[in-house]
C-alpha positions as CSV (number, residue, x, y, z in Angstrom):
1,X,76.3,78.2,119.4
2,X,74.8,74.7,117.6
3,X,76.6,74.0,114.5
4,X,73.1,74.7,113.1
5,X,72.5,78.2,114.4
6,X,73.6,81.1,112.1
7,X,75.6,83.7,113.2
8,X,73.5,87.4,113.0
9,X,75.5,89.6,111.2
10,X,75.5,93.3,111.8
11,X,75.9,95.7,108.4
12,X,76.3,99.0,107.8
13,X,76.5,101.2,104.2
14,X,79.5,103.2,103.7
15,X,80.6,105.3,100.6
16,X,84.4,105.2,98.7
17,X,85.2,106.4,96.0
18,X,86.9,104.3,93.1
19,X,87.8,105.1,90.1
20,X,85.7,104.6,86.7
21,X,87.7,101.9,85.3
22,X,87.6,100.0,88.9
23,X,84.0,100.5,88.8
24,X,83.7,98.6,85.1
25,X,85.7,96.1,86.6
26,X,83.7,95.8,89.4
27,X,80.7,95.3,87.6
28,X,82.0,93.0,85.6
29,X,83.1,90.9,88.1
30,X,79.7,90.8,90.5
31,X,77.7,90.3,87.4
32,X,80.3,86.8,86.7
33,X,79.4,86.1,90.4
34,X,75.7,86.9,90.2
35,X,76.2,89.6,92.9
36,X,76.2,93.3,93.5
37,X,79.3,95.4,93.5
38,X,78.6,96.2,97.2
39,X,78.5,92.0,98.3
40,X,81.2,92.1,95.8
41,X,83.5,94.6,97.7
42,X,82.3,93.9,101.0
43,X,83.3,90.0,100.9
44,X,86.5,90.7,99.2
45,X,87.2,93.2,102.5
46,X,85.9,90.3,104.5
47,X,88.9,88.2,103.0
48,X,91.5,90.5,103.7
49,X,90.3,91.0,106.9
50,X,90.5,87.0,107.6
51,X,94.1,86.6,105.6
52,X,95.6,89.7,107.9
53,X,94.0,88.3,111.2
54,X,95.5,85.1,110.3
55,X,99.2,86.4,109.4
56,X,99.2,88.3,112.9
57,X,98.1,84.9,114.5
58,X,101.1,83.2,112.9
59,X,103.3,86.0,113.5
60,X,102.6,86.1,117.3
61,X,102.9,82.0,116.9
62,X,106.5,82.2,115.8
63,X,107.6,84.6,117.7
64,X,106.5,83.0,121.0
65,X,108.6,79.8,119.8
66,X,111.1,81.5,118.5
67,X,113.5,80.7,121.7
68,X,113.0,77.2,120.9
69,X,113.6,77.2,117.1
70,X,116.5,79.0,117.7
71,X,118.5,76.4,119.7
72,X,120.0,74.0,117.6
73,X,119.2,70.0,117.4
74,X,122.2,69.7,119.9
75,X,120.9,71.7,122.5
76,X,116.8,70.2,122.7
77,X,117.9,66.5,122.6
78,X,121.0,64.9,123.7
79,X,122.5,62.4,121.5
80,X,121.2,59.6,123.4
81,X,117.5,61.1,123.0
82,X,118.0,61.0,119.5
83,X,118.9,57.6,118.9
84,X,116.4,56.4,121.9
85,X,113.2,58.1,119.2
86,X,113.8,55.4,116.8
């Protein structure tokens, strides 16, 4: 995909329930951000979505380097490694 093509995005309507004062805030909020409540809630899902994806990215990160983390300084470089770096 060019840097200039859009991605199509697929959308469906769903239903929750909320309660009246989150549906106050709600409004409040998408009319601050010149939306509606349902771009609103549906971008702010979208976020989560992105910030959870990315944890479990890290996650499997550090745990697939975790062998190598826990070694200490000693046991990756010898001391003449060390001082050969500088």
């Amino acid at each position: 995909m060019s840097a200039t093509a859009t991605k199509k995005l697929t959308t469906r309507n769903v239903t929750i329930r909320i309660s009246d004062e989150a549906v106050l805030w709600a409004r409040r909020k998408a009319a601050e951000e010149n939306t509606s409540i349902s771009r609103l809630v549906g971008e702010m899902l979208e976020r989560q979505m992105r910030l959870s994806d990315e944890y479990w990215r890290a996650f499997e990160h550090w745990k697939s380097n975790r062998a190598v983390a826990a070694a200490s300084a000693a046991e990756r470089l010898s001391r003449e490694d060390v001082h050969e770096r500088r």
